[in-house]
N, CA and C atoms as a LAMMPS dump frame, in Angstrom:
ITEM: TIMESTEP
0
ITEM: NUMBER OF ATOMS
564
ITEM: BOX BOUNDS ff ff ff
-5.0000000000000000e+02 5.0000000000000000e+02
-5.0000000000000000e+02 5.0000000000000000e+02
-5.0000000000000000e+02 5.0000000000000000e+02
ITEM: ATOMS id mol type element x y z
1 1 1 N -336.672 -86.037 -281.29
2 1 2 C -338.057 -85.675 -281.064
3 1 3 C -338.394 -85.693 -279.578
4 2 1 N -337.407 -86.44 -278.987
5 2 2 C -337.681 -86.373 -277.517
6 2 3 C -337.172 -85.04 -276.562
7 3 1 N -336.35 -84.232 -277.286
8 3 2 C -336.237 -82.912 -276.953
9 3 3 C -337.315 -81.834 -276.936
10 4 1 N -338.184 -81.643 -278.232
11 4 2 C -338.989 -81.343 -278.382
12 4 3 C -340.248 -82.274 -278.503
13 5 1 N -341.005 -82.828 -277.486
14 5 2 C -342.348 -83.26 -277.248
15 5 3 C -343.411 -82.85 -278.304
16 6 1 N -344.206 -83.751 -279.054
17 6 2 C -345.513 -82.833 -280.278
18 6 3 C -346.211 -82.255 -279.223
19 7 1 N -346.957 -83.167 -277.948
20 7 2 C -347.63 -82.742 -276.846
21 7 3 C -347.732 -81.397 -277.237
22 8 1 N -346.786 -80.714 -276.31
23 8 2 C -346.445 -79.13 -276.071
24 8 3 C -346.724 -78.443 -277.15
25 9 1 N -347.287 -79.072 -278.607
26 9 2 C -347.331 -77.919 -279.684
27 9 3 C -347.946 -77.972 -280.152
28 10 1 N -349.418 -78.729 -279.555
29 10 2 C -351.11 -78.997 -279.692
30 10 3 C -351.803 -78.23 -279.414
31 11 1 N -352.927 -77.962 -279.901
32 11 2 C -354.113 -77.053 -278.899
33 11 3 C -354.44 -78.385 -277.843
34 12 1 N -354.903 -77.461 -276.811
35 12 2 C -355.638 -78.906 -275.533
36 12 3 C -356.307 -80.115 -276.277
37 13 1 N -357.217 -79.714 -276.972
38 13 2 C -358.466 -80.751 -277.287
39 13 3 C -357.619 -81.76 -278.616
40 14 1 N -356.093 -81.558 -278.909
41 14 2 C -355.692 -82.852 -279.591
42 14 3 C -354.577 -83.44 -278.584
43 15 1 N -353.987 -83.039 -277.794
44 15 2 C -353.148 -83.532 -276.621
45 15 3 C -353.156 -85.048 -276.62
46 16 1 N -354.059 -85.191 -276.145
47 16 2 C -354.477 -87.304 -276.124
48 16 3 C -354.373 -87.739 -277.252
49 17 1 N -353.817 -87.178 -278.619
50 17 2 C -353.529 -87.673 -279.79
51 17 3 C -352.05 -87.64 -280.317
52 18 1 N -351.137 -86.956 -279.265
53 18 2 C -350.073 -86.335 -279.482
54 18 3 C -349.486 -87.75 -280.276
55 19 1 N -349.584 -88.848 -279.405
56 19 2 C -348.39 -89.796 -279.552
57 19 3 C -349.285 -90.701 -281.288
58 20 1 N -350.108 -90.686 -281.803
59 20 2 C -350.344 -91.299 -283.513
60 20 3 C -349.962 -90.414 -284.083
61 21 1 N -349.338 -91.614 -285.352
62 21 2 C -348.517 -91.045 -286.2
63 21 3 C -349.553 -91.116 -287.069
64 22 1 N -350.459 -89.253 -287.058
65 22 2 C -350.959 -88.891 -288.355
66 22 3 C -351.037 -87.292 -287.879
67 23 1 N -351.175 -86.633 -289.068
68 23 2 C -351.594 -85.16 -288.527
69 23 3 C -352.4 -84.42 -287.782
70 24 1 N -352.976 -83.879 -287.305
71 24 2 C -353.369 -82.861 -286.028
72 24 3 C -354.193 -81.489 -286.229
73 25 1 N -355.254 -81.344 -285.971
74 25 2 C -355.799 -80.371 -286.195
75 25 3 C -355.3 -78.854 -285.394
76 26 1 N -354.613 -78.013 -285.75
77 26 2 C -354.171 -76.984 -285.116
78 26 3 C -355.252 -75.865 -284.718
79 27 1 N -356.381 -75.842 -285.444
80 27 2 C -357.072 -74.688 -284.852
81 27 3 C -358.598 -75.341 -285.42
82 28 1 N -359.754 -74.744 -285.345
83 28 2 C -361.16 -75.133 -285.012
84 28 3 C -361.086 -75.117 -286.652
85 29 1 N -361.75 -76.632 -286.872
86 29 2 C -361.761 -76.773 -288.478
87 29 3 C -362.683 -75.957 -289.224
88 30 1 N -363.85 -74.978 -288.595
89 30 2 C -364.432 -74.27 -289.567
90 30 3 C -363.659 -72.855 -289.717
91 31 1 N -362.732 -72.562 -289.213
92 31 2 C -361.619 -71.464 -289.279
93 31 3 C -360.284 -71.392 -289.914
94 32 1 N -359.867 -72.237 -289.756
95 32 2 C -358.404 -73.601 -290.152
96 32 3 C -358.504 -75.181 -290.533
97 33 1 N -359.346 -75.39 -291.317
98 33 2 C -359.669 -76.72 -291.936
99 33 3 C -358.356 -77.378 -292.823
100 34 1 N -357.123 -76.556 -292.772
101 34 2 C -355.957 -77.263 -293.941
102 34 3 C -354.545 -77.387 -292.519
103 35 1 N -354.929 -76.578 -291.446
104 35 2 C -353.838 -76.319 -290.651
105 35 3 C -353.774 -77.488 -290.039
106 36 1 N -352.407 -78.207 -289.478
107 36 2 C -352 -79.14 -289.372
108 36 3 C -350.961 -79.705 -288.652
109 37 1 N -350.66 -79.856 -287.251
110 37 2 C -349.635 -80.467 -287.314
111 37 3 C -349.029 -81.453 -288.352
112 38 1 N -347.955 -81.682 -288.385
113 38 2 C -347.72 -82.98 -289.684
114 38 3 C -347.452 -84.318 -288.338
115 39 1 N -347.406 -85.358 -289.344
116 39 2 C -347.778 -86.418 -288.93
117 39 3 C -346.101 -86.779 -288.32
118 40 1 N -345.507 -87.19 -286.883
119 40 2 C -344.333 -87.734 -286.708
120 40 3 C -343.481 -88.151 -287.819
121 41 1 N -343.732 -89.409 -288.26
122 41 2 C -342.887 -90.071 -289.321
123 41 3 C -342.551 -89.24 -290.125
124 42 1 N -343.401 -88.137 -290.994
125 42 2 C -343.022 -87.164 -291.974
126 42 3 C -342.286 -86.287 -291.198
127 43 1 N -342.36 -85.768 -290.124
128 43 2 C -341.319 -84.513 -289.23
129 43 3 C -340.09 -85.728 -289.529
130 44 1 N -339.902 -87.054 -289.351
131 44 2 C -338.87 -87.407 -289.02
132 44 3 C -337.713 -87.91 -290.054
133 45 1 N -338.513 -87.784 -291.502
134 45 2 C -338.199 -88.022 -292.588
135 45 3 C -337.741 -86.948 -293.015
136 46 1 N -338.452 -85.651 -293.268
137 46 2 C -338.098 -84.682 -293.545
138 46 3 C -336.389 -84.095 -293.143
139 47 1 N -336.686 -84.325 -291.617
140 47 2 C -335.072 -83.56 -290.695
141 47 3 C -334.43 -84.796 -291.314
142 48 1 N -334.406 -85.985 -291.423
143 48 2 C -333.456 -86.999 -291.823
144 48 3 C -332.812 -86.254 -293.606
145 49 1 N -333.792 -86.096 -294.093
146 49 2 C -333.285 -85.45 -295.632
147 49 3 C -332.392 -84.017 -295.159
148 50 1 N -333.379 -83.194 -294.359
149 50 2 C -332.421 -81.85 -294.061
150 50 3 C -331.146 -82.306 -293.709
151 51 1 N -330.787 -82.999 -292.987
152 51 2 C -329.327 -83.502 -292.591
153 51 3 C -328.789 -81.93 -291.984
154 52 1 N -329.265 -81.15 -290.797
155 52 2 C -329.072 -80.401 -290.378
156 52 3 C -327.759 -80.478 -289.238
157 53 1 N -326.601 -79.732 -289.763
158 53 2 C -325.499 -79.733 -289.087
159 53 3 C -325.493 -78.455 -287.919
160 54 1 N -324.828 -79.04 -286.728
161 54 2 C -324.827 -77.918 -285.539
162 54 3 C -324.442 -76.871 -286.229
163 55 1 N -324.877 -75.519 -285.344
164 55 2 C -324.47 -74.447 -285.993
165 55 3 C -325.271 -73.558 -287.267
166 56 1 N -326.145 -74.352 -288.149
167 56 2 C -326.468 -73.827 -289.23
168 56 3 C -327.447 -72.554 -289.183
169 57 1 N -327.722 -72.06 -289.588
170 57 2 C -328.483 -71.071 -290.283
171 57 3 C -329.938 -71.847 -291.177
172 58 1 N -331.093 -71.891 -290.046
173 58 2 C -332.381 -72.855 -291.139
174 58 3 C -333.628 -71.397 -291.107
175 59 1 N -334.477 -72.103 -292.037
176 59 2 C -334.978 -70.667 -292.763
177 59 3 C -336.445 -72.011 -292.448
178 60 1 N -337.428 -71.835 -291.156
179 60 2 C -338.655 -72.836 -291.558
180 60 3 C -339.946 -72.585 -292.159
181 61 1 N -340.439 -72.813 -293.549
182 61 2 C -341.332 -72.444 -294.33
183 61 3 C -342.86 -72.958 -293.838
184 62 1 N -343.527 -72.804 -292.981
185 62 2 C -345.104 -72.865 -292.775
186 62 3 C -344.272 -73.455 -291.608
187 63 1 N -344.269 -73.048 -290.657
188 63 2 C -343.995 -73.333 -289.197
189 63 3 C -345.113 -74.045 -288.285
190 64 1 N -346.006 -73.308 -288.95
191 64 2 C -347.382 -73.833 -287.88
192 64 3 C -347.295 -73.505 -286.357
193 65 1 N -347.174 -74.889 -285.366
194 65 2 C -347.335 -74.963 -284.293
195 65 3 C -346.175 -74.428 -283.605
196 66 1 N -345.171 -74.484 -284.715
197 66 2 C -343.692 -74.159 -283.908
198 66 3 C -343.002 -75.441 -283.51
199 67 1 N -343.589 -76.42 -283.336
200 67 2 C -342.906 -77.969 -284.079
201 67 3 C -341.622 -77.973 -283.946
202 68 1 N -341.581 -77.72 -285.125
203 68 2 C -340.41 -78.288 -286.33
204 68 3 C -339.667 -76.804 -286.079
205 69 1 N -339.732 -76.084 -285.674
206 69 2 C -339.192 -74.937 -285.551
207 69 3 C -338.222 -75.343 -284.36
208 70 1 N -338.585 -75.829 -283.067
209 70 2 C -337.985 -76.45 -281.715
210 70 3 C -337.533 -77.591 -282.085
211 71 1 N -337.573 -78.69 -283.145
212 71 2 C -337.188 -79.377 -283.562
213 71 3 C -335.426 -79.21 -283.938
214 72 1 N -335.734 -78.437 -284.847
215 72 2 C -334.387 -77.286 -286.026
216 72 3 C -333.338 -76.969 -284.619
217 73 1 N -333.977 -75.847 -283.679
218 73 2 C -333.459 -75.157 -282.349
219 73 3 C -332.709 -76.139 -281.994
220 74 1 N -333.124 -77.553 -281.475
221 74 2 C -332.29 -78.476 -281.047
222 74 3 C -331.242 -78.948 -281.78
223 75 1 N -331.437 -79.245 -283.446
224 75 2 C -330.559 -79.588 -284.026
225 75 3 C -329.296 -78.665 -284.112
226 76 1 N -329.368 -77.323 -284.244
227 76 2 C -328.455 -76.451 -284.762
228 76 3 C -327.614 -75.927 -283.25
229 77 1 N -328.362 -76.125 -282.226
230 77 2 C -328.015 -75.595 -281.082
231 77 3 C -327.514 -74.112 -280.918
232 78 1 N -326.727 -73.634 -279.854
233 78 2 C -327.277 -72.448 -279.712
234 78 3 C -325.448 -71.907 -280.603
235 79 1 N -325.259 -72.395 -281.66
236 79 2 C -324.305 -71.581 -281.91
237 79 3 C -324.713 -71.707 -283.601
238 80 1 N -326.073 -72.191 -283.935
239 80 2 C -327.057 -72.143 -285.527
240 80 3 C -328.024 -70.704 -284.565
241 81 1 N -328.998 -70.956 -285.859
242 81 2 C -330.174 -69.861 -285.581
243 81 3 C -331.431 -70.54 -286.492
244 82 1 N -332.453 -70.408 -285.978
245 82 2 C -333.701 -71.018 -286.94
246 82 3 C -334.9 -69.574 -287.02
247 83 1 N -335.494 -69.072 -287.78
248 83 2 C -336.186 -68.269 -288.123
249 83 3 C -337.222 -69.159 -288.788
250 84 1 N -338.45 -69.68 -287.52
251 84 2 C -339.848 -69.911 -288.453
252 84 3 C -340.745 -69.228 -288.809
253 85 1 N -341.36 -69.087 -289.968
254 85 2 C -342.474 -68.458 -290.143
255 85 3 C -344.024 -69.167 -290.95
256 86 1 N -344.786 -68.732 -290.18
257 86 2 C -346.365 -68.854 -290.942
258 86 3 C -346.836 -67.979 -291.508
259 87 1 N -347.613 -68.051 -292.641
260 87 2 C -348.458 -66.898 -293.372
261 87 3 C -350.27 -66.937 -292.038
262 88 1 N -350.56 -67.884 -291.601
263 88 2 C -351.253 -67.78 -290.692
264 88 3 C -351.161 -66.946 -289.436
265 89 1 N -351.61 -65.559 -289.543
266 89 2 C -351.339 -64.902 -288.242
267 89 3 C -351.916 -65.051 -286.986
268 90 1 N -352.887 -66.058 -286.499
269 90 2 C -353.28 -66.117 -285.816
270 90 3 C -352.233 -67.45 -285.07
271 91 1 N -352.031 -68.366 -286.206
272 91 2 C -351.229 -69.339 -286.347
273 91 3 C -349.59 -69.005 -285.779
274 92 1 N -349.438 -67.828 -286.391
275 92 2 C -347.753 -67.576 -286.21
276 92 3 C -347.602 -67.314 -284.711
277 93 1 N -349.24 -66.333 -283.675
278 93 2 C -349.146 -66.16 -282.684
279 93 3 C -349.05 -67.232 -281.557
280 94 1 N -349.387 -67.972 -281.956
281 94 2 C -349.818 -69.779 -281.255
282 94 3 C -348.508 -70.307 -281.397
283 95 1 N -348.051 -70.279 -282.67
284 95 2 C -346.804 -70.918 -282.551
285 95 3 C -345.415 -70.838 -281.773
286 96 1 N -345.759 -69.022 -281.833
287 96 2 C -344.396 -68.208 -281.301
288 96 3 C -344.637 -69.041 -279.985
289 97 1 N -346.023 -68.679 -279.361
290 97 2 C -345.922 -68.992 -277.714
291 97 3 C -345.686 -69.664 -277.474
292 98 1 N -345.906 -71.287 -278.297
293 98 2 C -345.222 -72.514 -278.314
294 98 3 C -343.964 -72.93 -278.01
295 99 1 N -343.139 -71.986 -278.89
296 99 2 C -342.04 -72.198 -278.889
297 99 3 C -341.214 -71.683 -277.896
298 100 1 N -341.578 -70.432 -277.03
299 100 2 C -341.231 -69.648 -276.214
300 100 3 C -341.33 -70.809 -275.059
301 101 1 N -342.575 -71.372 -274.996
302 101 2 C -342.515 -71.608 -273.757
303 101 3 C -341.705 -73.248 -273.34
304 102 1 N -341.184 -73.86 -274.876
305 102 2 C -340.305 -75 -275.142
306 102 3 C -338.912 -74.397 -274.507
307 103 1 N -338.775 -73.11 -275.271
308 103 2 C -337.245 -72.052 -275.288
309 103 3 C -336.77 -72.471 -273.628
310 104 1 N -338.175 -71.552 -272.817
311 104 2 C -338.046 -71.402 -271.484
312 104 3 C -337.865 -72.535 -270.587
313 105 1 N -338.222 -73.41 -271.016
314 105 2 C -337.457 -75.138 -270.727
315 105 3 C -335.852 -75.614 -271.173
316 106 1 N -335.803 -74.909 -271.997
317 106 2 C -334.661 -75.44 -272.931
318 106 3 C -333.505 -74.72 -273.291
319 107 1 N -333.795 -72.605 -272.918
320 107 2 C -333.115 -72.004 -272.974
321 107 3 C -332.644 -71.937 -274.794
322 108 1 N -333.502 -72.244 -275.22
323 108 2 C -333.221 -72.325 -276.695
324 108 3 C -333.409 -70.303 -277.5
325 109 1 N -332.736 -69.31 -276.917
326 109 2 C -332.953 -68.649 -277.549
327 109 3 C -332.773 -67.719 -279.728
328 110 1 N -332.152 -68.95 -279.755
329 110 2 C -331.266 -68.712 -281.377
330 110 3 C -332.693 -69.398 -281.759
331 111 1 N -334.072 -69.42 -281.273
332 111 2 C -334.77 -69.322 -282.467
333 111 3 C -336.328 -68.707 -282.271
334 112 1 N -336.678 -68.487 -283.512
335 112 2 C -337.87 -67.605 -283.286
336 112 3 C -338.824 -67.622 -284.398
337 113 1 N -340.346 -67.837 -284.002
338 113 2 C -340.913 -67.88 -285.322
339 113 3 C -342.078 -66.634 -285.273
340 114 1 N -341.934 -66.503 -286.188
341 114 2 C -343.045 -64.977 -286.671
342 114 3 C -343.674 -64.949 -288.146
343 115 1 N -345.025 -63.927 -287.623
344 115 2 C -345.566 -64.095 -289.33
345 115 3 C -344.989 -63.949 -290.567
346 116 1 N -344.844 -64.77 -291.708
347 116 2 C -344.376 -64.506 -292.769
348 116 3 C -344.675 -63.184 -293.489
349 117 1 N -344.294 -62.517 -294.485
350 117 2 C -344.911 -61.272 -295.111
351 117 3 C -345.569 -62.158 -296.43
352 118 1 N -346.607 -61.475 -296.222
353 118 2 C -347.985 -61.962 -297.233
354 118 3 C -347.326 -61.53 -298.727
355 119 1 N -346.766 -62.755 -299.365
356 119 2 C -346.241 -62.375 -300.983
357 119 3 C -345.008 -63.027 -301.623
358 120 1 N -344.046 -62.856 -299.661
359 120 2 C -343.301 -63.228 -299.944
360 120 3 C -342.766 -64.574 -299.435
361 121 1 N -342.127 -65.505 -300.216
362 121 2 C -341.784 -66.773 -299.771
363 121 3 C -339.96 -66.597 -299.232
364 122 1 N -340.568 -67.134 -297.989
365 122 2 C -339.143 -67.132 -297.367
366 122 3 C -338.712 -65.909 -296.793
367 123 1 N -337.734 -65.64 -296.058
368 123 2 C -336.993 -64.41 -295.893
369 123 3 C -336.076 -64.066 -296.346
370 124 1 N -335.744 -63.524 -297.689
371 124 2 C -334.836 -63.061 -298.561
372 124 3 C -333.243 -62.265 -297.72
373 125 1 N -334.221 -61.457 -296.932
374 125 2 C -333.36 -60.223 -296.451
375 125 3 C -332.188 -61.031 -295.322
376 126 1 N -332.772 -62.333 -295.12
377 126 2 C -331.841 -62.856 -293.315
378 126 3 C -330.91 -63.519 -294.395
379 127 1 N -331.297 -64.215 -295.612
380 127 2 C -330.071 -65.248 -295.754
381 127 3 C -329.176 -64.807 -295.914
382 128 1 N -328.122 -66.042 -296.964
383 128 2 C -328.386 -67.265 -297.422
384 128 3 C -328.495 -68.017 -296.308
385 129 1 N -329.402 -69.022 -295.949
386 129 2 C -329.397 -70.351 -294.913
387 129 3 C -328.778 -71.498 -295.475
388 130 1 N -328.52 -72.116 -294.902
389 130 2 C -327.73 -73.592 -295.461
390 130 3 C -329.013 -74.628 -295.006
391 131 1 N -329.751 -74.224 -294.558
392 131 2 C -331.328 -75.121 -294.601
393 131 3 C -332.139 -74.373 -294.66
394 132 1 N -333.096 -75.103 -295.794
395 132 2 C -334.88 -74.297 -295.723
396 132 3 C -335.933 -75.911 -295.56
397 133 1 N -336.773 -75.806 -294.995
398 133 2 C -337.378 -77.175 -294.474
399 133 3 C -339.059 -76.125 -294.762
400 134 1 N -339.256 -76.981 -295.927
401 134 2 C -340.728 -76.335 -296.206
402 134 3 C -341.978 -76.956 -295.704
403 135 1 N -342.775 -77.033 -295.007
404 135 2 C -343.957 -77.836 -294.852
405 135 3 C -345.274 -77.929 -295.58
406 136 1 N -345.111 -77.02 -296.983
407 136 2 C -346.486 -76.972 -297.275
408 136 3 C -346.106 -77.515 -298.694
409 137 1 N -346.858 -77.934 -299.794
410 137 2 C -347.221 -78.617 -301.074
411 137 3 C -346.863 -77.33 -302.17
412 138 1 N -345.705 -77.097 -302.507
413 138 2 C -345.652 -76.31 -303.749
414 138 3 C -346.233 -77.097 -305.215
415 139 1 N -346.404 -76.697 -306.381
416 139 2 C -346.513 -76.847 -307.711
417 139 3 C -345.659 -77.41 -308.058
418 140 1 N -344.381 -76.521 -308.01
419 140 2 C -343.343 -76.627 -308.526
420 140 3 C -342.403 -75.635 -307.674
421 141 1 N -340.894 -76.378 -307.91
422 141 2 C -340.32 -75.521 -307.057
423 141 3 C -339.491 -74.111 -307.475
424 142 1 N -340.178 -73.838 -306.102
425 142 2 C -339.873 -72.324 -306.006
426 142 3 C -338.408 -71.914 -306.02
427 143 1 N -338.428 -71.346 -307.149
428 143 2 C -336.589 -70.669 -307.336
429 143 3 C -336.334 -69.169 -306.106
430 144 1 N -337.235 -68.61 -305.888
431 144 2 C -337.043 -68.121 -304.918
432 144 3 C -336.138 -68.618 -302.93
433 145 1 N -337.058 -69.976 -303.018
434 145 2 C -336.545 -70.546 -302.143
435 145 3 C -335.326 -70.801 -302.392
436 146 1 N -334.834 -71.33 -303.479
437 146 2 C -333.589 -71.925 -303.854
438 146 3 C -332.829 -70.847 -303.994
439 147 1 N -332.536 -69.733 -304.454
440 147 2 C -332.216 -68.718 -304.137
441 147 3 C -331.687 -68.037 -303.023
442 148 1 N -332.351 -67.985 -301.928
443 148 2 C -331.998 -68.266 -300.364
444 148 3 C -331.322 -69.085 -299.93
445 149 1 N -330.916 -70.005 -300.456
446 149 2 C -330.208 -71.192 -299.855
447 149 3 C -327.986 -70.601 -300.03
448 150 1 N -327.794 -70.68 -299.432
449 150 2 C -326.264 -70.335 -299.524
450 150 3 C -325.777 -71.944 -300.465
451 151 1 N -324.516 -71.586 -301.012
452 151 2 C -324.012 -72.644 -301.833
453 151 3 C -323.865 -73.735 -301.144
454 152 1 N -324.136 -74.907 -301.182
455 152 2 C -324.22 -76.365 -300.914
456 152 3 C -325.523 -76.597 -299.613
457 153 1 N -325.902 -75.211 -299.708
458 153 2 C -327.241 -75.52 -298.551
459 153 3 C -328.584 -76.426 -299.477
460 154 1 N -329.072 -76.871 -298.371
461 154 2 C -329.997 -78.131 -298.692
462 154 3 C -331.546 -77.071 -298.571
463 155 1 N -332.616 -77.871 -299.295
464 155 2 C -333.661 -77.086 -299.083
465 155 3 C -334.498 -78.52 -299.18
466 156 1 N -335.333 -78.91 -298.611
467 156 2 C -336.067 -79.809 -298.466
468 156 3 C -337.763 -79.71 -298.509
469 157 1 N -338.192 -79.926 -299.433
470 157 2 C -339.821 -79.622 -299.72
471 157 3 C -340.878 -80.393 -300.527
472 158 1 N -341.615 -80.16 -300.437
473 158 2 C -343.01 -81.005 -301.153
474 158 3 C -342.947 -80.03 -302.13
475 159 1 N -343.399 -80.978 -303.273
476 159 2 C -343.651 -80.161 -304.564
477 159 3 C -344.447 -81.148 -305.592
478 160 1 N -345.528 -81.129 -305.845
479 160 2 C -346.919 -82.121 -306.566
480 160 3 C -346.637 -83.473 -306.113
481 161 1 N -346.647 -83.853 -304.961
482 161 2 C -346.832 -84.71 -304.226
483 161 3 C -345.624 -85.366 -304.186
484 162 1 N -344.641 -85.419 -304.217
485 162 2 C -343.398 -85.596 -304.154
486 162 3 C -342.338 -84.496 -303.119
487 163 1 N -341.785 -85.363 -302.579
488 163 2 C -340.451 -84.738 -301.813
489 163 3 C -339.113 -84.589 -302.188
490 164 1 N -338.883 -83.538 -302.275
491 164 2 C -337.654 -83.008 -302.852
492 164 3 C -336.372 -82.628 -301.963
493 165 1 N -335.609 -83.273 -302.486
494 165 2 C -334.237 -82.528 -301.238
495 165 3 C -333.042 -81.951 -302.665
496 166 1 N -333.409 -80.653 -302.264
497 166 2 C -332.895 -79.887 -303.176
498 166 3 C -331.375 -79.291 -302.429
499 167 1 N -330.318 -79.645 -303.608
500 167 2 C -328.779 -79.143 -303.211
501 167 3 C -328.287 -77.42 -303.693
502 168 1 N -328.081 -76.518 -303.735
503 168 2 C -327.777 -75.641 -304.452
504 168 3 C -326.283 -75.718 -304.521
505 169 1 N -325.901 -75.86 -305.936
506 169 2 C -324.787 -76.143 -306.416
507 169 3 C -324.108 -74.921 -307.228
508 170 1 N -322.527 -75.114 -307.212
509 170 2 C -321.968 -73.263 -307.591
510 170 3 C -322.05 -72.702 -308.848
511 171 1 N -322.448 -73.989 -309.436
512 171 2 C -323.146 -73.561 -311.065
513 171 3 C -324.025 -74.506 -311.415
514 172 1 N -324.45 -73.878 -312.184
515 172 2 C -325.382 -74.747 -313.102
516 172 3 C -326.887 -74.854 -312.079
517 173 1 N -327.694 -75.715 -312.392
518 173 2 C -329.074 -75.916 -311.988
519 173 3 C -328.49 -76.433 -310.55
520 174 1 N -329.554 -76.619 -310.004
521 174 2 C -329.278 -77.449 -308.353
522 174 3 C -329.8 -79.042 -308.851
523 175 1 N -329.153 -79.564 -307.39
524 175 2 C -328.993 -81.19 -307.963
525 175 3 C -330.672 -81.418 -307.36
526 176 1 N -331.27 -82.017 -307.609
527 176 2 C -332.809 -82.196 -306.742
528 176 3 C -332.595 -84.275 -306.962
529 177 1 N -332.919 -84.43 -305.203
530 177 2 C -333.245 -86.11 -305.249
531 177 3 C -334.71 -86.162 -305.076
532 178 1 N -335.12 -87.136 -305.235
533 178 2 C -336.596 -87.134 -305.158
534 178 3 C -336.685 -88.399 -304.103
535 179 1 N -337.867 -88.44 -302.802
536 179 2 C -337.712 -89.221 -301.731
537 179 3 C -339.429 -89.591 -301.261
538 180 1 N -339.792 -89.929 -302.5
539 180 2 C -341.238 -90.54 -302.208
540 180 3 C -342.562 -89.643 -302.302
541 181 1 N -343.487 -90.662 -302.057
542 181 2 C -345.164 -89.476 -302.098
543 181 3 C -345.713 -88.699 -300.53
544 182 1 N -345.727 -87.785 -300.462
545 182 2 C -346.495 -87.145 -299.562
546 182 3 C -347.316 -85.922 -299.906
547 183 1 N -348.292 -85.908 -298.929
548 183 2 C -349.618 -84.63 -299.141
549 183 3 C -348.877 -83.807 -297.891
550 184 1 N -349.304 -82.909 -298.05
551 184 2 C -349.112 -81.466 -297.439
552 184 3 C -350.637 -80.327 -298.074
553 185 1 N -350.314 -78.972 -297.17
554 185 2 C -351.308 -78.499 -297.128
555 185 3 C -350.83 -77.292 -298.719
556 186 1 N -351.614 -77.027 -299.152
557 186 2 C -350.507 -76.038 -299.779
558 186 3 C -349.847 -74.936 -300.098
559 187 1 N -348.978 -74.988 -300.184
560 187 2 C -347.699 -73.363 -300.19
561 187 3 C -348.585 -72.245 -300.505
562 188 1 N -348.429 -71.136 -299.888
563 188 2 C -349.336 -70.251 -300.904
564 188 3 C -348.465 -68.676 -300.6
């Protein structure tokens, strides 16, 4: 986390909040009232479940600030690739710049986040990824996502208040562990 700073992936007016561990208002709450940085400890729980190996191929589901997107970049380094996306377009634009301007510190070009397509979950067309790192509150989980995942890739997500670290296995159902309660905003 010390590669990627939260600082740098705040609007100004939460900056002096960077360093508590709780979530973050990303844009003016009568516009974006659910948008969110997530809270440290959960970014740090989450990548601990992803267990993201150099090199990989990660697919990031509600990107937001671009975060966890520069987060991924560092983990996979420049011989992985990370593709984040937001369904928030105003959001996805904030984020990209975010991340660009982390990149331009860091030379991190193997990653990039852009608006999601309104419908669809995930990016079907780039995989399989061997990580998907979801940030938002599904129902239930999405076989689509799991789907995307290449064989023994991990997918890691909220799903009715529970965290899931989902395995895709070469037959049969995928193995799913379950790793405690958390809120998120939700999947849509």
């Amino acid at each position: 986390m010390q590669a990627a700073p939260r600082v740098g992936f705040l609007p100004e007016a939460q900056r002096r909040y960077a360093a508590e561990d709780r979530p973050l208002p990303l844009g003016p709450t009568q516009l974006a009232p659910e948008q969110t940085n997530s809270q440290p400890s959960t970014v740090a729980a989450m990548l601990r479940l992803l267990d993201v190996p150099v090199g990989a191929s990660v697919l990031d589901v509600g990107a937001g600030s671009g975060w966890t997107t520069a987060l991924l970049a560092w983990l996979v380094g420049p011989s992985g690739r990370v593709l984040g996306l937001e369904l928030e377009s105003w959001l996805a634009e904030q984020g990209a710049a975010n991340l660009r301007a982390w990149a331009g510190n860091t030379g991190s070009a193997w990653a990039r986040l852009e608006a999601a397509e309104p419908g669809v979950l995930g990016r079907p067309v780039e995989g399989p990824y061997q990580r998907i790192l979801v940030s938002a509150m599904a129902d239930t989980l999405p076989a689509s996502l799991v789907d995307q995942l290449d064989l023994g890739g991990v997918l890691v997500i909220p799903v009715a208040g529970e965290m899931l670290r989902v395995t895709r296995v070469p037959a049969g159902p995928p193995r799913i562990e379950r790793s405690g309660a958390y809120r998120f905003v939700p999947l849509r």
